[in-house]
Structure formats: C-alpha cells, structure tokens
C-alpha positions in Angstrom: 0.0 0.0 0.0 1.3 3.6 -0.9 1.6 5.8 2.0 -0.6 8.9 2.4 1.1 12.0 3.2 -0.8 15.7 4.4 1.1 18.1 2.2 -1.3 21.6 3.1 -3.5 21.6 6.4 -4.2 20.0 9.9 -6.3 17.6 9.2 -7.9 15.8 12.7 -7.8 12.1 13.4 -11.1 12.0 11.9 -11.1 13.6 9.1 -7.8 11.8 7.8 -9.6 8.2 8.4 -12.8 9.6 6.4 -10.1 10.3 3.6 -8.5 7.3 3.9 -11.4 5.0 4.1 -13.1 6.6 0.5 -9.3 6.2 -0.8 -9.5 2.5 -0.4 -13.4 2.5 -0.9 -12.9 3.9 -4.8 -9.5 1.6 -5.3 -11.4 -1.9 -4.3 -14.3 -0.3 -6.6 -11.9 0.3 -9.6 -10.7 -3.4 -8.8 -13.7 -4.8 -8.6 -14.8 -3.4 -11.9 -11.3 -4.7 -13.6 -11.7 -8.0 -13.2 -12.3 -10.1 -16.0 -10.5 -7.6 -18.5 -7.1 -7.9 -18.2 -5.6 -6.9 -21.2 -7.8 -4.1 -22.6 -10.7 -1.8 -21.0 -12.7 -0.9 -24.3 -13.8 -3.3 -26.5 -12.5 -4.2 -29.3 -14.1 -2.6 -32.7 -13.8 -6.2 -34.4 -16.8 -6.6 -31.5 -18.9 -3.3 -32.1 -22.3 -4.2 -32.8 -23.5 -0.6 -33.5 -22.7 -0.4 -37.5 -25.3 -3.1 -37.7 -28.2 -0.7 -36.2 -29.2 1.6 -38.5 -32.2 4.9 -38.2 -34.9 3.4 -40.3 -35.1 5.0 -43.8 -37.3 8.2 -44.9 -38.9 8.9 -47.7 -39.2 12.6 -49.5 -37.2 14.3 -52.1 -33.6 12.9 -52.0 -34.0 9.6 -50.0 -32.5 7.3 -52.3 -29.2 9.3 -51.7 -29.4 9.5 -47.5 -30.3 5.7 -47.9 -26.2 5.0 -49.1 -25.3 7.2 -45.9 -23.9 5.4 -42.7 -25.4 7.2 -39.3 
C-alpha cells in the first residue's frame, strides 16, 4: 500500500480516516470493476455491434441518396 502524506492543512484524526477510508473504498471499486479484463478496458471494434443498427429509412425528395449514408 502507498503511504498517504498531508502536504497543506491539519487535518484531525477523523477527518484523515474519512479520507482514507473513501481512498480505499474507490480503489477496491476500480478493482472490482477490472476484473475479468485484463488486457484491454474498451472493446475491441472487431466486437462493435453498432454499425449493424441503423435509423430506419425516410422517404421525401432525395431519399434514395441518404439511404447510401452510414449514421
């Protein structure tokens, strides 16, 4: 564990532990949620579904042309 270290201020007993204890509450939280990925945190494009979903098509003056478009 890395020490902590009070570089401006008096802080009380307190007041240190509260900032200790939401340190360590937001590092098991950043564990927790890195589990299971351990060699990238975004997926990969190769797995992006979204090209697949498309806005349904309109009709009107020109729509044959904004059909070819990607959104």
């Amino acid at each position: 564990m890395t020490p902590i270290r009070v570089v401006r201020g008096k802080p009380t007993d307190e007041e240190f532990a509260a900032a200790v204890v939401v340190l360590m509450a937001r590092a098991r939280a950043r564990a927790a949620a890195g589990r299971g990925r351990d060699h990238e945190t975004q997926p990969s494009g190769w797995l992006d579904r979204t090209a697949l979903v498309r806005a349904p098509l309109r009709s009107g003056p020109s729509a044959w042309r904004a059909s070819g478009f990607r959104r």
